[in-house]
C-alpha positions in Angstrom: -5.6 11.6 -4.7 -3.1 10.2 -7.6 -2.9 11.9 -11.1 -2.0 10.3 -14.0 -1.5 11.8 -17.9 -1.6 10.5 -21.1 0.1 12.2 -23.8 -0.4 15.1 -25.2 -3.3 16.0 -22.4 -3.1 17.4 -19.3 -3.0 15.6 -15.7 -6.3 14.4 -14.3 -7.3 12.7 -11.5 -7.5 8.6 -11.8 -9.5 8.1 -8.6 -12.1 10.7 -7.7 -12.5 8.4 -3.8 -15.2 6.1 -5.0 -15.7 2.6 -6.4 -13.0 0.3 -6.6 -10.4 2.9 -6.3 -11.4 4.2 -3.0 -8.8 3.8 -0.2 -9.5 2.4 2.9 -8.5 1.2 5.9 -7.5 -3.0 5.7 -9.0 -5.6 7.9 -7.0 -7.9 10.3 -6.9 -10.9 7.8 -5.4 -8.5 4.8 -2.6 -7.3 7.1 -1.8 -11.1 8.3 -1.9 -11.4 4.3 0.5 -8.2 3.5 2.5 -9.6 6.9 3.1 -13.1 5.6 4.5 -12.2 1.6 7.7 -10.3 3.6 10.9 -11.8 5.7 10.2 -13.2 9.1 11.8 -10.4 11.1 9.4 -7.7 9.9 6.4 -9.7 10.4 6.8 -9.7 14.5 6.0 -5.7 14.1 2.6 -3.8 14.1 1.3 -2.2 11.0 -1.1 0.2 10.2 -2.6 -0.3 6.1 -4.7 1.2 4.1 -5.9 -0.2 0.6 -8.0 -0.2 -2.3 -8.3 -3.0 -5.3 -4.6 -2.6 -6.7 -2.4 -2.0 -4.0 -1.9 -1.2 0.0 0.3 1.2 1.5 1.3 -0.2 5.3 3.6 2.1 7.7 5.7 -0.1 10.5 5.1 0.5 13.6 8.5 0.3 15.3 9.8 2.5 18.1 13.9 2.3 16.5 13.1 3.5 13.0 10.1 4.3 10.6 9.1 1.9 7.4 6.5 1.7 4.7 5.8 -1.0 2.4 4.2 -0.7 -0.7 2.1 -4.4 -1.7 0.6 -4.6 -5.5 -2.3 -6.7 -5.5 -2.6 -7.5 -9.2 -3.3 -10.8 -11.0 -4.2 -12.7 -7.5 -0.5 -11.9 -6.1 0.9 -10.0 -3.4 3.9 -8.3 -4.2 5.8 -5.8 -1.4 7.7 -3.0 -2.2 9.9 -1.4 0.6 9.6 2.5 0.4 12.0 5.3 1.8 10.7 8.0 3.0 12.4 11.2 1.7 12.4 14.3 3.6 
């Protein structure tokens, strides 16, 4: 679930799990998408995505270390963002 506010109201919920919004898990082909917009060495790894109509949030399966990526998929492009996961 994401929130989101616009001044001066309170913070609502922008996807209630339906429609467009809905997250869920992404097919072979998007992964080999996602997989092919980043550097060479991270494409030899397994990920794990899930998705909806804006973006996909992948984790990296590798035994050394964790990763995430983050792809926007607005306007027809795929655009990755590498996230850090804080603890």
């Amino acid at each position: 679930m994401m929130d989101g506010k616009q001044e001066p109201g309170d913070w609502q919920p922008v996807c209630r799990a339906s429609g467009d919004c809905r997250l869920q898990a992404s097919s072979e082909a998007d992964v080999k998408g996602f997989k092919a917009t980043l550097p060479a060495q991270w494409q030899a790894y397994p990920f794990a995505c899930i998705q909806n109509v804006a973006m996909a949030f992948c984790r990296v399966r590798n035994q050394d270390r964790r990763a995430y990526w983050l792809f926007t998929l607005v306007g027809g492009q795929t655009t990755p963002i590498p996230l850090n996961r804080l603890r």
